[in-house]
C-alpha positions in Angstrom: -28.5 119.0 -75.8 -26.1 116.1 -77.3 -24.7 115.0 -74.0 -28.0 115.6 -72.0 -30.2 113.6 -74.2 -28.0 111.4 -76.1 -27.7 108.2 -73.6 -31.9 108.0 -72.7 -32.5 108.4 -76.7 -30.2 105.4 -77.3 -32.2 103.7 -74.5 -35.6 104.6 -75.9 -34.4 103.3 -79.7 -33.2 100.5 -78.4 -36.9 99.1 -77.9 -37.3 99.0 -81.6 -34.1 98.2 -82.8 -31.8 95.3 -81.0 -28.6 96.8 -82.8 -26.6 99.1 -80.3 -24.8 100.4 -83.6 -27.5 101.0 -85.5 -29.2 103.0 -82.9 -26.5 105.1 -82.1 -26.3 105.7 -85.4 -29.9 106.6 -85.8 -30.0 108.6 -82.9 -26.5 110.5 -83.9 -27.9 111.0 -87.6 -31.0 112.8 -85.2 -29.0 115.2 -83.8 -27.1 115.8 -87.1 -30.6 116.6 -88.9 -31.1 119.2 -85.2 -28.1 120.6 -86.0 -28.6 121.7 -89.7 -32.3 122.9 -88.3 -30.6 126.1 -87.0 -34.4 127.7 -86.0 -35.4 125.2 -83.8 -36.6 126.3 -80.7 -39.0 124.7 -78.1 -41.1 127.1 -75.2 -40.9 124.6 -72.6 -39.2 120.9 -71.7 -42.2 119.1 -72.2 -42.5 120.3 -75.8 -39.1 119.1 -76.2 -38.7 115.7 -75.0 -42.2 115.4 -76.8 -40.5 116.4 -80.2 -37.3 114.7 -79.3 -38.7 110.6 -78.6 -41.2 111.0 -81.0 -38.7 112.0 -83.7 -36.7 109.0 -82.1 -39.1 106.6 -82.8 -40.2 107.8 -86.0 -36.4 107.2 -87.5 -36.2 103.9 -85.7 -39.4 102.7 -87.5 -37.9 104.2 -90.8 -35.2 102.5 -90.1 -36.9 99.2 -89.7 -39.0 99.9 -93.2 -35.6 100.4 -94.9 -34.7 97.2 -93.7 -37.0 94.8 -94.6 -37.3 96.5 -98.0 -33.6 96.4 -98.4 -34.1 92.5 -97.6 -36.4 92.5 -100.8 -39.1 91.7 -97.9 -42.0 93.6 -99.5 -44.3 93.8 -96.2 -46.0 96.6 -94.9 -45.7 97.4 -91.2 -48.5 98.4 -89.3 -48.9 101.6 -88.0 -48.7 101.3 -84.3 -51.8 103.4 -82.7 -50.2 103.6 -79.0 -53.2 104.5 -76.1 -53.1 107.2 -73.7 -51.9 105.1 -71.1 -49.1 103.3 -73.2 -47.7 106.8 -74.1 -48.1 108.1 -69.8 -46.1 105.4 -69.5 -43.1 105.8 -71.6 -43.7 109.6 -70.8 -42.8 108.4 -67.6 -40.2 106.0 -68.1 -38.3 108.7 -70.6 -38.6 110.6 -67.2 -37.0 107.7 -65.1 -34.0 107.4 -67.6 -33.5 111.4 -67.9 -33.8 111.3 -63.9 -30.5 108.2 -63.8 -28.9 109.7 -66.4 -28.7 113.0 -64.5 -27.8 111.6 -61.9 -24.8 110.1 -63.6 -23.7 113.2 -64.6 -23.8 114.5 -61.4 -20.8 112.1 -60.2 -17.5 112.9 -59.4 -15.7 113.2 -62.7 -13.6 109.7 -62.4 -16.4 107.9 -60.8 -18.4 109.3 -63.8 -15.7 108.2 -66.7 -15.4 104.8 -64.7 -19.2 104.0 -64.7 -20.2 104.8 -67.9 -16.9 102.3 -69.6 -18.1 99.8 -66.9 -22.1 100.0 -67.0 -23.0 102.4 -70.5 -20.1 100.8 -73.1 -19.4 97.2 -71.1 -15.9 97.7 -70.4 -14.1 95.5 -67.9 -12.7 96.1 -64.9 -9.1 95.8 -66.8 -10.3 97.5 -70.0 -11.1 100.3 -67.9 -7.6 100.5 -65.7 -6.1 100.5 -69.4 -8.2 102.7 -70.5 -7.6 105.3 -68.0 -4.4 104.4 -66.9 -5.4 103.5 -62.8 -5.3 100.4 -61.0 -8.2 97.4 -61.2 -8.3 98.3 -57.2 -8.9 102.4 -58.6 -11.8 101.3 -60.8 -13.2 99.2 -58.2 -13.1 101.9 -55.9 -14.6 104.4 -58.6 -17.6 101.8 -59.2 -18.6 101.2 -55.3 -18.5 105.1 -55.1 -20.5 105.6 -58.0 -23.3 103.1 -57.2 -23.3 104.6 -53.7 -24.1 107.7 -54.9 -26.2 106.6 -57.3 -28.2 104.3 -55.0 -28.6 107.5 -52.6 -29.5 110.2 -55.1 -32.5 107.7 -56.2 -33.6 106.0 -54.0 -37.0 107.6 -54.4 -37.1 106.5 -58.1 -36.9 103.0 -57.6 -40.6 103.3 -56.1 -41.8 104.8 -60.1 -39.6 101.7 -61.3 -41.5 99.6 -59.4 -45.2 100.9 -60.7 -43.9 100.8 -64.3 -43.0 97.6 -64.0 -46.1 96.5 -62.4 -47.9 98.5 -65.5 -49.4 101.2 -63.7 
């Protein structure tokens, strides 16, 4: 569940906090709490991701309250009362980012391991070759096979992209 969900809940958290540290550690500390919650059990995938980004959001708010009190800034925050259509549409969007995120997984292993140090953690092209031991001209190769392969296996999602970010 870790691996599967890890890199779309980061994405998610990262809405309400700008820290990429912080949220992985919020989201890590999630999965911690999962853990030691040995009789949970969902019936279906939609129950799931449900539990999963709401829980998400909830520690990222907490988070944020801890904060400003921490700063000795005594302000309450507002409770956000999200419509229908707001919460469709990250329903939807979690759905895009599970969708790419599969898709990354289903990458040759190298390719896989290239593109996440390039695109995921930043890396350069020679941070990479370091990393992994292979040539600039191997990780360059890994990359343009990567987003090949990625540009094929969705090229119908870029059509949902496009209506999210036209707010439908």
């Amino acid at each position: 569940m870790f691996e599967e969900y890890y890199p779309s809940l980061c994405y998610y958290a990262i809405r309400f906090i700008e820290d990429p540290q912080q949220v992985k550690d919020i989201v890590q500390n999630f999965f911690v709490k999962i853990w030691e919650k040995k009789g949970l059990r969902f019936d279906n995938p939609t129950a799931l991701n449900s539990y999963l980004y709401t829980s998400i959001r909830n520690a990222c708010l907490n988070h944020i309250r801890q904060e400003k009190l921490h700063d000795n800034i005594h302000q309450q925050i507002p409770t956000e009362q999200v419509s229908e259509n707001e919460y469709l549409q990250e329903q939807l969007e979690n759905e895009v980012m599970q969708e790419i995120f599969g898709a990354i997984e289903d990458l040759p292993k190298k390719s896989k391991r290239v593109f996440r140090y390039s695109y995921l953690y930043g890396m350069s092209n020679n941070e990479i070759a370091e990393a992994l031991g292979i040539s600039i001209n191997t990780v360059k190769t890994h990359k343009l096979k990567a987003k090949q392969q990625l540009k094929e296996r969705l090229k119908n999602v870029f059509n949902i992209v496009v209506l999210l970010k036209m707010g439908f």
